[in-house]
C-alpha positions as CSV (number, residue, x, y, z in Angstrom):
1,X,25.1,-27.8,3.6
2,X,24.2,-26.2,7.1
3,X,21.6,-26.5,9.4
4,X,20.2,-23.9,11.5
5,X,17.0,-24.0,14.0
6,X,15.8,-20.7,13.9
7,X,11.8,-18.9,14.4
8,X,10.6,-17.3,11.7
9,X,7.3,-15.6,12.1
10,X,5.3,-17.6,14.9
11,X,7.1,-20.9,13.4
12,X,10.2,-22.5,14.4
13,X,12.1,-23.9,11.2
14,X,14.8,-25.8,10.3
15,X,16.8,-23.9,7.6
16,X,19.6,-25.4,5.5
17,X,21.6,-24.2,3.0
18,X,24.6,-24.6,1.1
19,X,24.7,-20.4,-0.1
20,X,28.4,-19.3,0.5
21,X,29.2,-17.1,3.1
22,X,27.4,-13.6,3.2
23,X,25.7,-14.7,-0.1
24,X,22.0,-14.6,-0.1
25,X,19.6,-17.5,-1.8
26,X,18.5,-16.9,-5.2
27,X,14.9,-19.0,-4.2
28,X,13.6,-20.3,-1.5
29,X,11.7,-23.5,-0.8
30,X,9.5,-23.9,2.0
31,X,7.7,-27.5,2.8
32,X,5.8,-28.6,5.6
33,X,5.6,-32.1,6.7
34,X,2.8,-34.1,7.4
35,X,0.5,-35.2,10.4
36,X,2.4,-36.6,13.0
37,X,6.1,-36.4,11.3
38,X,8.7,-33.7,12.8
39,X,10.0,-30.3,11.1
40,X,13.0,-32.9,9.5
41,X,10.4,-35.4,7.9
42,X,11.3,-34.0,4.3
43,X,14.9,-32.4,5.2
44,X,16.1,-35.7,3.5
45,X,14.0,-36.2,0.4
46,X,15.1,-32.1,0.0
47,X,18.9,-33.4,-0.1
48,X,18.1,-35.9,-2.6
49,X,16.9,-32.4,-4.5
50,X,20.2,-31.1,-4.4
51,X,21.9,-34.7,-5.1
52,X,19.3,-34.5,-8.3
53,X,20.2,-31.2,-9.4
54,X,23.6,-29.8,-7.7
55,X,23.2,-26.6,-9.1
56,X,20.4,-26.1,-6.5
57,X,22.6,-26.3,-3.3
58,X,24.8,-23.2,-3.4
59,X,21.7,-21.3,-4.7
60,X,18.5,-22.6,-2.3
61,X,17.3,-22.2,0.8
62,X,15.4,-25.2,2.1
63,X,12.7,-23.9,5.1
64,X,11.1,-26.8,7.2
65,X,9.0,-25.3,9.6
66,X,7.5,-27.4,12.6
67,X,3.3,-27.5,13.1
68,X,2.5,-25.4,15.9
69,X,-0.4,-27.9,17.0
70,X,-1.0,-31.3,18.5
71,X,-3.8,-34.0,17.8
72,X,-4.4,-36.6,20.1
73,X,-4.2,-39.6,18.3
74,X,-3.6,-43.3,19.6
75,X,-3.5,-41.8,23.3
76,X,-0.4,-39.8,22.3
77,X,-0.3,-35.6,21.3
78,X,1.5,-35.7,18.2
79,X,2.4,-32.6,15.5
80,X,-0.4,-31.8,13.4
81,X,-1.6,-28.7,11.0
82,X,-5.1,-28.8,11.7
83,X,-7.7,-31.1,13.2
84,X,-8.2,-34.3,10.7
85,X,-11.4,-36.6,11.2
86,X,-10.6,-39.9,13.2
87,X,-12.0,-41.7,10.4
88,X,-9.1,-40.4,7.6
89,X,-6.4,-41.0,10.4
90,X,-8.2,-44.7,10.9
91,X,-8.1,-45.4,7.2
92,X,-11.5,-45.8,7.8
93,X,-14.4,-45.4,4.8
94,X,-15.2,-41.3,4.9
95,X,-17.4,-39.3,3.5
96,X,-14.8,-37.8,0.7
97,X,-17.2,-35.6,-0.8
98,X,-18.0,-33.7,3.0
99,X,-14.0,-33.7,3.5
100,X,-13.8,-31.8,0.4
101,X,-16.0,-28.9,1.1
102,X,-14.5,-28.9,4.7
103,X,-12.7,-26.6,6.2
104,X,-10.7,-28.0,9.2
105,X,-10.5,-27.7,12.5
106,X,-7.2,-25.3,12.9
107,X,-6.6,-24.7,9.9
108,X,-6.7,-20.4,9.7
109,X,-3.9,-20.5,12.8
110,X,-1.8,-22.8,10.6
111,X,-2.7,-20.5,7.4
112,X,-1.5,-17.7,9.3
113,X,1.9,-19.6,10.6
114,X,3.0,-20.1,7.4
115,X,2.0,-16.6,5.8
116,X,3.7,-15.4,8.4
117,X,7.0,-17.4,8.1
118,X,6.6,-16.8,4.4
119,X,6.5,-12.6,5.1
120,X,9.7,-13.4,7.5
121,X,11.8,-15.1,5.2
122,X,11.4,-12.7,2.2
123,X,12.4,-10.0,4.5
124,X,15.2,-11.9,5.7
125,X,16.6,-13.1,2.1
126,X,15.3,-9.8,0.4
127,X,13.7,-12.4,-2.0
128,X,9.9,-11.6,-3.6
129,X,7.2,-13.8,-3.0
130,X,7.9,-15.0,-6.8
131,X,11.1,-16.7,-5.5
132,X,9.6,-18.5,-2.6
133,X,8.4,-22.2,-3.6
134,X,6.2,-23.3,-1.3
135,X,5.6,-27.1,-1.4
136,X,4.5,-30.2,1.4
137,X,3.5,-33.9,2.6
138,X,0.2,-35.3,2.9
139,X,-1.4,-32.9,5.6
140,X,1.3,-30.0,4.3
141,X,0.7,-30.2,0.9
142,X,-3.4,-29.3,1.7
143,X,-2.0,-26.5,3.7
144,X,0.6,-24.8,1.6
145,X,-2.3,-25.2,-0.7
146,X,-4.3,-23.5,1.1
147,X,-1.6,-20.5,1.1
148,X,0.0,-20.4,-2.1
149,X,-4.0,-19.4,-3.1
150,X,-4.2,-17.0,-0.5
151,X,-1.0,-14.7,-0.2
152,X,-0.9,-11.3,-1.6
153,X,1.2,-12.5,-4.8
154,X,1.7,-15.3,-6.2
155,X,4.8,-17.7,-5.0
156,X,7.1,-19.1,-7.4
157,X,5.3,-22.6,-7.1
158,X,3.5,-25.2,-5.3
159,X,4.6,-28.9,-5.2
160,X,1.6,-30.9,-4.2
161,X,3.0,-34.4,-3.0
162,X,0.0,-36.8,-1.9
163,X,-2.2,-34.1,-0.7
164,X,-6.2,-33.8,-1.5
165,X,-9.2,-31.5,-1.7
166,X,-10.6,-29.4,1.0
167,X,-12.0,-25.9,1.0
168,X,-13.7,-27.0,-1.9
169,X,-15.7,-23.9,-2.7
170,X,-12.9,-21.1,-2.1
171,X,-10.0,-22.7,-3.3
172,X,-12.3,-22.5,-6.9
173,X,-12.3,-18.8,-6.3
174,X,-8.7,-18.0,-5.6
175,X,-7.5,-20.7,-8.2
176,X,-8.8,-18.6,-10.9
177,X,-6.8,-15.6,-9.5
178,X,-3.5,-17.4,-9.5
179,X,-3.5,-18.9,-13.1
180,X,0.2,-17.8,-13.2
181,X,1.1,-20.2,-10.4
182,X,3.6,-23.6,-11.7
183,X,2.1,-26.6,-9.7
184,X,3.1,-30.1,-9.1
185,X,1.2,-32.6,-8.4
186,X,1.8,-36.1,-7.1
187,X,0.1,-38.9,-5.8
188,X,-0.2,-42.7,-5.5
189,X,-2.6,-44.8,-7.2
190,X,-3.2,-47.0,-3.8
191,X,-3.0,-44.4,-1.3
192,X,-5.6,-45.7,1.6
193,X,-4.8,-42.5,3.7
194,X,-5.9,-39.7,1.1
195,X,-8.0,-41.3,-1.9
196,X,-6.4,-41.2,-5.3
197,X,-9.9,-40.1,-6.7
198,X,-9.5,-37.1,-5.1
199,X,-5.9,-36.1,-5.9
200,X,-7.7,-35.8,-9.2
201,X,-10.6,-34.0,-8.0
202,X,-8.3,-31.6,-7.1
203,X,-6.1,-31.7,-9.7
204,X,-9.6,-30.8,-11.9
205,X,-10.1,-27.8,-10.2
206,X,-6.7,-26.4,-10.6
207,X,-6.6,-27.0,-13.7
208,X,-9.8,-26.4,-14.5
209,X,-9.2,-22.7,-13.2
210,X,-6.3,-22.2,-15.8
211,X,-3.4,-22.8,-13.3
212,X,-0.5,-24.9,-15.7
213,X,-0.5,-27.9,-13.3
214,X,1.9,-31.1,-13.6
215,X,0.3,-34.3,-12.7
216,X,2.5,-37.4,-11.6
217,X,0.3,-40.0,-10.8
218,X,2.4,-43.3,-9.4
219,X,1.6,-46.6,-8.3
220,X,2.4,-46.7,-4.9
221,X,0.5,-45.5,-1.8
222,X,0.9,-42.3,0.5
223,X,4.3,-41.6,0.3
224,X,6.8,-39.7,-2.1
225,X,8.0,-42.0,-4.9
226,X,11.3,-41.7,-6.2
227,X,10.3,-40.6,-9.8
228,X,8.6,-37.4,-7.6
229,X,12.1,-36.6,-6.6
230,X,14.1,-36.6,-10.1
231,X,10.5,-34.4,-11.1
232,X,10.8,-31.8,-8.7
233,X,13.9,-31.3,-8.8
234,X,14.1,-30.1,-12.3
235,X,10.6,-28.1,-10.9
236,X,12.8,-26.2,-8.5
237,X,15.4,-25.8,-11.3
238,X,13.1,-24.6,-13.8
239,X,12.2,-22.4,-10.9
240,X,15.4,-20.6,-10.5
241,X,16.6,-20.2,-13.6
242,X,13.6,-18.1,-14.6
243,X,13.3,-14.6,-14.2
């Protein structure tokens, strides 16, 4: 597999590969870490993809971009999507049902980051948006959400991993315009970063919109359990092989 550092858009990305030489990707996966992790946070979990399901190395290119902001949090600036309240970061008691109808802090620059990666790598790879998977962590799962419900055609799919509900009001309206879009959904049953209760809330709503979502619920807490993996990779299988 290779690894390049390259800008796409206004984002700078890690890109690897294992495509041959002057081939070009058949789909392309985009996932964005979460708060505080670098652009590689998920370039390992994405090998364990291809260890999964070999077929998906000489055929997919993984895109890891790197969060253009910073949050000051613990008297350090570290990476961050968008502006999250102390009290989520604190594992403090929130006000879930106010986080859900929020609409963060930063959040339409990092919209437009990733929309804009996602028009740079399609012209780059001459792929449609229909074979682009976009996918993330935590904090990049809410904002390739956020995307995936907003870009001028549907991507191939979204892979939810531990994130939650915000933009409560217009992801309801652009979820029932993207019925066609594959989800999956994961999260842990003791997560004290990003309440379980509201994984589901959000599952509801996609579902409830008529989008063919994939719940994994696991006991664990925020993190990416290994039965996620062995799930998403046949996800991004089932994604390439379908045309």
């Amino acid at each position: 597999m290779r690894r390049v550092s390259t800008r796409l858009g206004e984002l700078d990305c890690q890109v690897v590969d294992g495509v041959a030489e002057g081939a070009s990707p058949e789909l392309a996966v985009v996932l964005c870490h979460g708060f505080g992790a670098p652009a590689t946070d998920l370039m390992l979990p994405a090998m364990k993809l291809v260890e999964l399901k070999p077929e998906l190395g000489p055929k997919v290119r993984f895109v890891f971009p790197a969060a253009p902001l910073t949050q000051e949090f613990m008297g350090q600036r570290i990476p961050a999507w968008f502006h999250l309240p102390e009290e989520v970061l604190m594992r403090q008691e929130r006000n879930w049902e106010q986080f859900a109808v929020s609409t963060p802090e930063g959040l339409a620059q990092a919209r437009r980051g990733v929309m804009s990666l996602v028009s740079a790598l399609a012209a780059a790879t001459k792929l449609p948006y229909g074979r682009i998977v976009l996918g993330g962590f935590s904090q990049g799962a809410m904002l390739t959400t956020d995307v995936a419900l907003r870009l001028e055609e549907a991507p191939a799919g979204l892979c939810i991993l531990s994130g939650t509900l915000i933009c409560q009001d217009e992801w309801k309206q652009r979820a029932e315009k993207r019925t066609s879009l594959p989800v999956l959904q994961s999260h842990g049953r003791v997560d004290d970063i990003l309440a379980f209760h509201q994984a589901e809330r959000l599952n509801e709503l996609l579902t409830t919109a008529g989008l063919p979502v994939e719940f994994l619920p696991f006991n664990g807490p925020h993190t990416i359990a290994p039965e996620v993996l062995e799930r998403m990779a046949e996800f991004l299988h089932a994604r390439l092989t379908s045309r």
